[in-house]
C-alpha positions as a printed NumPy array, in Angstrom:
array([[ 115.671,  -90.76 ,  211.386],
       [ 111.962,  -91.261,  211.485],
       [ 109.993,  -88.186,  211.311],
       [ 106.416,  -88.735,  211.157],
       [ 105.423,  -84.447,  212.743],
       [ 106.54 ,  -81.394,  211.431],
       [ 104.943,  -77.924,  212.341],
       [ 105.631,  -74.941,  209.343],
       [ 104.775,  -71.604,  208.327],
       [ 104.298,  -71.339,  204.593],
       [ 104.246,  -68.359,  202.494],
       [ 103.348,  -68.285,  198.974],
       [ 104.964,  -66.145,  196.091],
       [ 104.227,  -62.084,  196.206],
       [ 102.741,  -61.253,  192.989],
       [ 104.76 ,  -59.015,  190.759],
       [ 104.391,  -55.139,  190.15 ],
       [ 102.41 ,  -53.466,  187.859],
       [ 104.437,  -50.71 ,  185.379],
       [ 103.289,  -47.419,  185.404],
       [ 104.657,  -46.348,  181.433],
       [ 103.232,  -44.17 ,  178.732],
       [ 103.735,  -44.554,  174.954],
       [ 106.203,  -42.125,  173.569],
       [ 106.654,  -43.087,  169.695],
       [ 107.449,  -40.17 ,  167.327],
       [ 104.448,  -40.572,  165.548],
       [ 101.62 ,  -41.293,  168.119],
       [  99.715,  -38.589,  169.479],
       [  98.301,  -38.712,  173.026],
       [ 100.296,  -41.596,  173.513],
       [  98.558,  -43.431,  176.368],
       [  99.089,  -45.697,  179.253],
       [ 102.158,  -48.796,  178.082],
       [ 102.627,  -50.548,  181.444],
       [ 102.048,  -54.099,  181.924],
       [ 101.056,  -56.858,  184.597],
       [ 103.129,  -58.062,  187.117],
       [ 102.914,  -62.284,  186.979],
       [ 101.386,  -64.48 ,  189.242],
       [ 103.006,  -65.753,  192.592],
       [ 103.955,  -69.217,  193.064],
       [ 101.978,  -71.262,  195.082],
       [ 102.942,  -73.898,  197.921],
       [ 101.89 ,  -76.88 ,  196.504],
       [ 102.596,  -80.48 ,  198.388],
       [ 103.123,  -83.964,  196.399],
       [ 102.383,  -87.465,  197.652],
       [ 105.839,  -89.212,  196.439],
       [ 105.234,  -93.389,  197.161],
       [ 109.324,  -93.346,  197.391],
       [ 109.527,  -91.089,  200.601],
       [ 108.601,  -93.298,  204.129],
       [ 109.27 ,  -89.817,  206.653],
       [ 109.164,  -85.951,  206.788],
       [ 112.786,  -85.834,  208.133],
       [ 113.88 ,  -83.451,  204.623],
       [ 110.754,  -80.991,  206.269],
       [ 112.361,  -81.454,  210.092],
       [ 114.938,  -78.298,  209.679],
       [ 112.729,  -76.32 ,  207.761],
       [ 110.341,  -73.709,  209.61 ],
       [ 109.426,  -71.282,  206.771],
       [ 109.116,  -72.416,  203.156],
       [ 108.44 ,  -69.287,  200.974],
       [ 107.516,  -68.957,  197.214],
       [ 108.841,  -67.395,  194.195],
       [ 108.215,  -63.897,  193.424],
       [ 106.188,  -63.149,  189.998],
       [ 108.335,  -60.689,  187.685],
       [ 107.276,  -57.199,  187.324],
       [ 105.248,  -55.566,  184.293],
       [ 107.428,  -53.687,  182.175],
       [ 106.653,  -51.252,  179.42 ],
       [ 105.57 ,  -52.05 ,  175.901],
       [ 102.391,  -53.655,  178.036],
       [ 104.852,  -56.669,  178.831],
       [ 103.358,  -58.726,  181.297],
       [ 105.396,  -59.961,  183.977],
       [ 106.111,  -64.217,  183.954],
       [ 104.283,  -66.118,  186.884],
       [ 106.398,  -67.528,  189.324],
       [ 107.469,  -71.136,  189.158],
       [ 105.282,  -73.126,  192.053],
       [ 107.332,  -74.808,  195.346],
       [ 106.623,  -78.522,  195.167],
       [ 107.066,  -79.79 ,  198.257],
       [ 107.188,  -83.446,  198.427],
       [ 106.012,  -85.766,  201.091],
       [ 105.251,  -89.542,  201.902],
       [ 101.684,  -91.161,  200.657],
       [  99.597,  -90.7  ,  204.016],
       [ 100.535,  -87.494,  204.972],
       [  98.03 ,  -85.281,  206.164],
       [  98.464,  -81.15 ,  205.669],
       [  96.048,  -79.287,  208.803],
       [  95.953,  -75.578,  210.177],
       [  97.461,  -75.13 ,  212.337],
       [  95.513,  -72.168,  213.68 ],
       [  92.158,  -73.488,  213.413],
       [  92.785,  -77.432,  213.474],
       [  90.979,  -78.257,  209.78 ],
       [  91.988,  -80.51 ,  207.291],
       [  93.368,  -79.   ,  204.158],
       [  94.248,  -82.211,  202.192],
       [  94.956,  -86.215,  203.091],
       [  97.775,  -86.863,  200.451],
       [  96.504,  -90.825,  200.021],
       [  97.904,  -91.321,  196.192],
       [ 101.269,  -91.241,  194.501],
       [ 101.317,  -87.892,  192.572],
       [  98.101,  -86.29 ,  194.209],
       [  99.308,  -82.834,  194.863],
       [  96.992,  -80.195,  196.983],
       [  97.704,  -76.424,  197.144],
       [  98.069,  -75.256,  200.488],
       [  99.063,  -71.74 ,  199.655],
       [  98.234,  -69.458,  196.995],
       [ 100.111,  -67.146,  195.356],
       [  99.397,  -63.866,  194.971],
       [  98.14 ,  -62.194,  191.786],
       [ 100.285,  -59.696,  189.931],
       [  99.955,  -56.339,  189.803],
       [  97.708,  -54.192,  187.89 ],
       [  99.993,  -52.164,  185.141],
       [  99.003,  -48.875,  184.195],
       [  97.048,  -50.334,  180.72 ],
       [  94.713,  -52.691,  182.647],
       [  93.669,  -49.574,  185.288],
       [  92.748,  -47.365,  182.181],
       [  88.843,  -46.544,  182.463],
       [  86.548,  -44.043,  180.756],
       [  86.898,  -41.885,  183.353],
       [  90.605,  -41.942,  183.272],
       [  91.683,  -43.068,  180.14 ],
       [  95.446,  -42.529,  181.24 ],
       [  96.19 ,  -43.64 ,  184.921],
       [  99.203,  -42.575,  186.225],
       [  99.44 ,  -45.318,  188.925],
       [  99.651,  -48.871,  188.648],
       [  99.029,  -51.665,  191.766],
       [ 101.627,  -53.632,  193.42 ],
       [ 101.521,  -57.207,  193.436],
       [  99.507,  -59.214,  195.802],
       [ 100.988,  -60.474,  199.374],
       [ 101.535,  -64.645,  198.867],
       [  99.195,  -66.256,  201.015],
       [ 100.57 ,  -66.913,  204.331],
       [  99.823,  -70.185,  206.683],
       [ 100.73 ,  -72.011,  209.775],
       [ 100.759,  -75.761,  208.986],
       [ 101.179,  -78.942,  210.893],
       [ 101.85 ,  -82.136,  208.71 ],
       [ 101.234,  -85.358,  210.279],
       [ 102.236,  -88.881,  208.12 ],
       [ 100.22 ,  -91.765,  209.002],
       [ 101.525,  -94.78 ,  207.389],
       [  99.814,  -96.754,  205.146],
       [ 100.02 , -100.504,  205.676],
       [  97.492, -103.453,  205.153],
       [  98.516, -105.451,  208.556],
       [  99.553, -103.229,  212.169],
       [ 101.286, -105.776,  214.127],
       [ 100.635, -104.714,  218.139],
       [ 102.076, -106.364,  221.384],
       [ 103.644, -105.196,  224.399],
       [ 107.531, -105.068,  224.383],
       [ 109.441, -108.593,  223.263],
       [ 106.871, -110.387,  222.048],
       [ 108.887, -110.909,  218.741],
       [ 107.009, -108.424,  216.068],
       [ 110.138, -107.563,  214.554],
       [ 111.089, -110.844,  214.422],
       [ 107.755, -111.912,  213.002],
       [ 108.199, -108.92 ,  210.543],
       [ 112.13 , -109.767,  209.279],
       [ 110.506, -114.097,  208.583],
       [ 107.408, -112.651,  206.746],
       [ 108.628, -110.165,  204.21 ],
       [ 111.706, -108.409,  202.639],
       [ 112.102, -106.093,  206.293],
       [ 115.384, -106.327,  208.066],
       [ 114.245, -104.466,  211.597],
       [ 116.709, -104.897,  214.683],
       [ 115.824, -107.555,  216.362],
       [ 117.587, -107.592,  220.1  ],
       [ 116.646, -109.341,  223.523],
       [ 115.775, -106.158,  225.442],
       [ 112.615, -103.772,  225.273],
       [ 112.086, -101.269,  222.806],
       [ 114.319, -102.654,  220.366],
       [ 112.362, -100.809,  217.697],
       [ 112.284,  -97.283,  217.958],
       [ 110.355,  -96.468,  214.992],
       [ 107.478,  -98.507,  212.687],
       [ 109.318, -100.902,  210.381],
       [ 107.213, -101.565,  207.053],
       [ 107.634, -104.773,  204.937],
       [ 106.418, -106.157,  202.094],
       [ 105.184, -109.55 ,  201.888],
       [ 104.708, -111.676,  198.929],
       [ 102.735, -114.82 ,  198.261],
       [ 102.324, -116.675,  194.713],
       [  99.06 , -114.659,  193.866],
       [  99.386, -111.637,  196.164],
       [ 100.942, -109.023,  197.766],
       [ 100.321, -107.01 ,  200.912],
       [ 101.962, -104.317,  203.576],
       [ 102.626, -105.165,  207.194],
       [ 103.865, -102.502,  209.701],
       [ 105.843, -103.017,  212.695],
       [ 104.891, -100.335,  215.422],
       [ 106.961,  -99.617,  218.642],
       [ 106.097, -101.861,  221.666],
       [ 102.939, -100.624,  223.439],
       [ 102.521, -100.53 ,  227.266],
       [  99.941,  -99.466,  229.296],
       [  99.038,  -95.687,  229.414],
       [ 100.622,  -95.649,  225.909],
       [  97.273,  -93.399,  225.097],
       [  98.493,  -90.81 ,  227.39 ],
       [ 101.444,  -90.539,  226.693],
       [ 103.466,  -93.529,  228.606],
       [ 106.606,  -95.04 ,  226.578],
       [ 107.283,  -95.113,  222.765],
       [ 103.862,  -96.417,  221.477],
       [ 102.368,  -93.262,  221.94 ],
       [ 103.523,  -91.251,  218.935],
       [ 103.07 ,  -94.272,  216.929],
       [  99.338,  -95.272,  217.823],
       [  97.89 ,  -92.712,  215.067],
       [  99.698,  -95.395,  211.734],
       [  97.642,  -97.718,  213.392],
       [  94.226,  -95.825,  212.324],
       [  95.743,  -96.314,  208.78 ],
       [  95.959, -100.553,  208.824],
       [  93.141, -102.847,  207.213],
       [  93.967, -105.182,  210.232],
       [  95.321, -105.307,  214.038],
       [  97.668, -108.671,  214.32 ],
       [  97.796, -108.883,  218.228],
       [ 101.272, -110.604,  218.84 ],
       [ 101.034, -112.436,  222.163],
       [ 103.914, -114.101,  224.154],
       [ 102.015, -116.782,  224.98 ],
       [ 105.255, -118.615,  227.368],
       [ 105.023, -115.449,  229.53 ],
       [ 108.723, -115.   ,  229.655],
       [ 108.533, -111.864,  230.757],
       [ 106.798, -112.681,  233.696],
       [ 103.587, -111.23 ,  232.201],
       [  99.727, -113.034,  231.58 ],
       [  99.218, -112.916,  228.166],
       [  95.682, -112.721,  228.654],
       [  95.916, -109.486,  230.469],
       [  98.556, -108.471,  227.672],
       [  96.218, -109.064,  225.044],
       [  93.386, -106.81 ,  227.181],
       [  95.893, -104.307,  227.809],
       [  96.416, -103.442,  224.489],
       [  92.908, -103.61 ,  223.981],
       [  91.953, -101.053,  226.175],
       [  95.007,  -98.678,  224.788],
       [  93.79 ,  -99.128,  221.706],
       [  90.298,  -98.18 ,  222.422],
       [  91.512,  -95.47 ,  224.82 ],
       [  92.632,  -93.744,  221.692],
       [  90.149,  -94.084,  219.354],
       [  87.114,  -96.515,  219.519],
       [  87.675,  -96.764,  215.802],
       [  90.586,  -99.244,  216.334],
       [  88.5  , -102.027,  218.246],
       [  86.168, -102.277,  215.577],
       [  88.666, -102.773,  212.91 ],
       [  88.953, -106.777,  211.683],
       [  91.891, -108.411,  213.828],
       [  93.901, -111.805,  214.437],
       [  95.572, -113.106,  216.988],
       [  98.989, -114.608,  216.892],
       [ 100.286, -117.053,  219.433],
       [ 104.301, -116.289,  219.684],
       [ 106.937, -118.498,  221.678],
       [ 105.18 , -121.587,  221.132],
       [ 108.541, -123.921,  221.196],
       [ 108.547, -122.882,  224.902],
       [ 106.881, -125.817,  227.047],
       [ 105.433, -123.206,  229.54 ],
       [ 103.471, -121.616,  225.921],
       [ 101.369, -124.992,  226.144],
       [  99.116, -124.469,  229.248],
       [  99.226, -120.65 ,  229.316],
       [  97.464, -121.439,  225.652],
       [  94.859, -123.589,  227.285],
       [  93.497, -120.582,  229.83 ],
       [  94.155, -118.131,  226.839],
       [  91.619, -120.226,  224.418],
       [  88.69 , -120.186,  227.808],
       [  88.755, -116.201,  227.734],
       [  88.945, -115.49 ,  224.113],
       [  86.788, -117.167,  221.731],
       [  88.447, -115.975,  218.356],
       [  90.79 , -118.067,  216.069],
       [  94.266, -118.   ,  217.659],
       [  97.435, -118.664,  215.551],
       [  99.865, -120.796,  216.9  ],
       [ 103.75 , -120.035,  215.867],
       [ 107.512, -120.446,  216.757],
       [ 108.763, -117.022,  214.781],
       [ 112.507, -117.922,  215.709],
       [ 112.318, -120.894,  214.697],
       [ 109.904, -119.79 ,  211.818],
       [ 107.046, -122.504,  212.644],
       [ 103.494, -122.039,  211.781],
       [ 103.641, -118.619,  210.152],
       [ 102.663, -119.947,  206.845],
       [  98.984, -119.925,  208.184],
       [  99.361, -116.784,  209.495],
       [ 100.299, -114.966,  205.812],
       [  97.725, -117.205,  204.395],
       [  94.953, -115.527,  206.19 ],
       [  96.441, -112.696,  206.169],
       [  96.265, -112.499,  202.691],
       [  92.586, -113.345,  202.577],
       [  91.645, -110.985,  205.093],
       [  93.182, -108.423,  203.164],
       [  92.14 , -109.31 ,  199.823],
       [  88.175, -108.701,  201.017],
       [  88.216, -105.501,  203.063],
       [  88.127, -102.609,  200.355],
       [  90.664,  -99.92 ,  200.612],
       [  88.799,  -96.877,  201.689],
       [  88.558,  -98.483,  205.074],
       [  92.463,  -97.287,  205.631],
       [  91.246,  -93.248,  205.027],
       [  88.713,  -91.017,  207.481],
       [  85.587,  -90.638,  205.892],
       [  85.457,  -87.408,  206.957],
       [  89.037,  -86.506,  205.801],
       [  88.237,  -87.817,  202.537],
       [  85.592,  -85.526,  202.262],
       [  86.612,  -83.2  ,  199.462],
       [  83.795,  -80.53 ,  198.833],
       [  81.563,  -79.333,  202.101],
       [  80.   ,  -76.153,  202.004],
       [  79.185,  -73.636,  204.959],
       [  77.109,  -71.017,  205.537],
       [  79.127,  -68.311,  207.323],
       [  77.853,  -65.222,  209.535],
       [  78.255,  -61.852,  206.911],
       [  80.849,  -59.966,  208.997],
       [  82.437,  -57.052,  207.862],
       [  86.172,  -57.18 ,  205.757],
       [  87.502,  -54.535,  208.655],
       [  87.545,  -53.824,  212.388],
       [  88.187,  -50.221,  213.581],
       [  89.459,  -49.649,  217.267],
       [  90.46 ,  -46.279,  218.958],
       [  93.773,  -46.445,  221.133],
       [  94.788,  -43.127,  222.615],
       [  93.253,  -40.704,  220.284],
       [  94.163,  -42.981,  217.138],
       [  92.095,  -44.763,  214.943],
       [  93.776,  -48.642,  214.069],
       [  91.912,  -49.771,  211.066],
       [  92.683,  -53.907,  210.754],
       [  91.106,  -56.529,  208.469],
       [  92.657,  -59.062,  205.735],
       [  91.167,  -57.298,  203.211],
       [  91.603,  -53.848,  203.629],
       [  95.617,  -55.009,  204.421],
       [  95.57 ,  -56.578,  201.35 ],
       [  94.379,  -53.528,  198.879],
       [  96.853,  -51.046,  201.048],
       [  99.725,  -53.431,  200.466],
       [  98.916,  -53.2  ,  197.062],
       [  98.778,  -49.736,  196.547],
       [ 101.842,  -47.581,  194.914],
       [ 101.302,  -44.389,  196.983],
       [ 103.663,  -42.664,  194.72 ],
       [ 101.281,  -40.421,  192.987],
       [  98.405,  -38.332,  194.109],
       [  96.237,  -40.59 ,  192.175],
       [  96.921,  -43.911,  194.109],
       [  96.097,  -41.939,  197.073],
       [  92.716,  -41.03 ,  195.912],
       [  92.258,  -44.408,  194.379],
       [  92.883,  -45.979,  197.744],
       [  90.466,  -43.178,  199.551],
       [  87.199,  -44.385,  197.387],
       [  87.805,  -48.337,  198.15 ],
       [  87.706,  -47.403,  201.661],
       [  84.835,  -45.035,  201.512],
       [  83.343,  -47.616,  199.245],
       [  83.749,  -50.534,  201.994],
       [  82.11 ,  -48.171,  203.956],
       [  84.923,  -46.954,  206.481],
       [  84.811,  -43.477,  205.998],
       [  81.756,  -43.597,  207.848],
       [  82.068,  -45.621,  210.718],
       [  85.24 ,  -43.235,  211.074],
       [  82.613,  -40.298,  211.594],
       [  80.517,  -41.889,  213.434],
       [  83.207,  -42.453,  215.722],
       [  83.692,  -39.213,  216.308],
       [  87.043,  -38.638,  213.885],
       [  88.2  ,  -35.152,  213.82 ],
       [  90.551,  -33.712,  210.533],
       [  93.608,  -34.031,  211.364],
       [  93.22 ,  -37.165,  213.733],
       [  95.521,  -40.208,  213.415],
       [  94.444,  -42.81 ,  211.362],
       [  96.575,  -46.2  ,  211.5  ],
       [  96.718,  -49.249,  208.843],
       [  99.597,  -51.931,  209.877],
       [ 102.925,  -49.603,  210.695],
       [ 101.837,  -46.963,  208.758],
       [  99.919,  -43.179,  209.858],
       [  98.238,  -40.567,  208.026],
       [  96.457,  -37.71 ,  208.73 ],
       [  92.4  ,  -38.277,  208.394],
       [  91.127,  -35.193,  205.882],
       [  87.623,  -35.218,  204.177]])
């Protein structure tokens, strides 16, 4: 099964707890805080693997979570970090948000590995909390939520040749005579139902051509099979157009040729400026012969003349090939702007929290003000106050009043309610 779009939600590794313990030997007097860190979440972290060609293993999969981090114990025992989740995926494969549509990493590389969620940081034990003020805490933090995200992962193959045509013009066939590829090769349309990639090698050299799915027109909008498989085309040094030139199927293979022309450019102008050749199928057909003629007044470019069944004149055709793909650099294959790995933006200063009334009760919301409550142990008076002065710190106390909080009012953070007191 081909796979080549897979939509996710990923959730990194919780960081462990914190231990709230106190020294108790025999001989030491005012003992002290003895709890330790919680360990570090595992991240989400996905691998370019050049032995993988889909994302069918991600198809059944619509959460991947992380490891936990251990708890702190006592004895100021840190917790272990979590081992990481190593996802692995084909070279090509691009990793977006889903939410917001930006590129988190274009996996081009065998082995290059991107985080695309972070795990959380452990817990603050009982020891690391310990201040001047309050040289023995009795509290200690939770471990910090896993970072959560909605991904889409896209795999654009990577090939050096995209062979193009409308249905039957033999590009499987041309494939399975060129290189190692054994694709189905079958007198009806659509034979291939998926891109087919093959290897071919010369004395001297060796390059990648891809088979994609029969094109016809509207394929940019959605018509037939060619329009999933348009985007591997964005990832080829060169377009092979693959014309039947005897018109057996009762098409001109002049307006083939513009047809997938204007698909091509329908998707993204990109494609028509990429370096291309044209290749002249069905030539041991006598009608090939004149419908070559008018083809040659229309389109002044070198044309390729071959027989693949009867595997005539394709020697040429991997020739140039070769040399056309031996002098156009391989950064042409990636999006300049993809590969773009550090870009820096100037964001608006906002405010970490929103407050909103509903019926009398206050709903405080905000990433980071979730993220300190879901890391405080509210099983001592102390974490209580602890978590009162970051939010009077952040400044929330105050908009509170200024909204017109009473004591006693109903103050809300995620599912949970307390009573507002000064």
């Amino acid at each position: 099964m081909f796979v080549d779009e897979v939509v996710l939600e990923v959730i990194a590794g919780r960081g462990g707890d914190g231990c709230m313990a106190f020294r108790r030997e025999k001989f030491v007097p005012m003992g002290g805080p003895f709890g330790g860190n919680g360990g570090k979440g595992g991240d989400i972290i996905f691998k370019a693997d050049e032995g993988l060609r889909t994302l069918v293993d991600l198809r059944y999969q619509k959460k991947i979570k992380g490891n936990v981090g251990n708890n702190g114990e006592g004895k100021n025992k840190n917790g272990r970090n979590a081992n990481d989740t190593i996802i692995k995926v084909p070279i090509g494969t691009t990793v977006r948000d889903n939410d917001t549509n930006l590129v988190i990493a274009d996996l081009t590389k065998h082995d290059e590995e991107v985080i695309v969620a972070y795990g959380g940081r452990g817990g603050k034990g009982n020891v690391s909390l310990a201040t001047r003020s309050n040289p023995c805490p009795s509290y200690c933090e939770r471990g910090e939520p896993g970072e959560e995200r909605n991904i889409k992962v896209e795999l654009r193959m990577l090939a050096d040749v995209g062979l193009v045509g409308l249905p039957s013009v033999g590009k499987s066939t041309i494939l399975s005579m060129i290189s190692n590829a054994n694709p189905k090769v079958a007198s009806y349309h659509f034979t291939t139902l998926s891109p087919n990639l093959g290897v071919v090698s010369t004395k001297d050299y060796n390059y990648v051509v891809a088979d994609l799915p029969g094109l016809i027109e509207g394929a940019s909008e959605g018509l037939g099979l060619g329009h999933k498989f348009l985007k591997h085309i964005e990832r080829t040094k060169i377009i092979a157009h693959i014309i039947d030139m005897s018109g057996s199927e009762g098409r001109n293979p002049y307006d083939d040729y513009l047809v997938i022309r204007k698909e091509l450019e329908k998707f993204s102008p990109k494609l028509i400026d990429k370096p291309e050749i044209i290749i002249a199928n069905k030539m041991d057909i006598e009608s090939s012969f004149d419908n070559l003629k008018e083809f040659k007044k229309k389109v002044n470019e070198p044309i390729y003349e071959v027989s693949a069944i009867n595997n005539l004149g394709l020697d040429k055709v991997i020739d140039e090939l070769k040399n056309m793909v031996k002098e156009i650099p391989d950064d042409i294959l990636f999006d300049k702007d993809v590969q773009e790995k550090h870009v820096l933006y100037k964001f608006k200063e906002e405010k970490p929290y929103k407050i909103t009334k509903d019926n009398n009760v206050y709903i405080i919301s905000g990433n980071e003000v979730e993220r300190i409550f879901k890391m405080i142990n509210f099983n001592t008076e102390e974490a209580i106050d602890r978590f009162s002065k970051k939010l009077r710190r952040m400044g929330i106390d105050d908009e509170l009043e200024s909204m017109g909080i009473q004591e006693g009012d109903i103050v809300k953070i995620l599912d949970y309610e307390f009573e507002y007191t000064k």
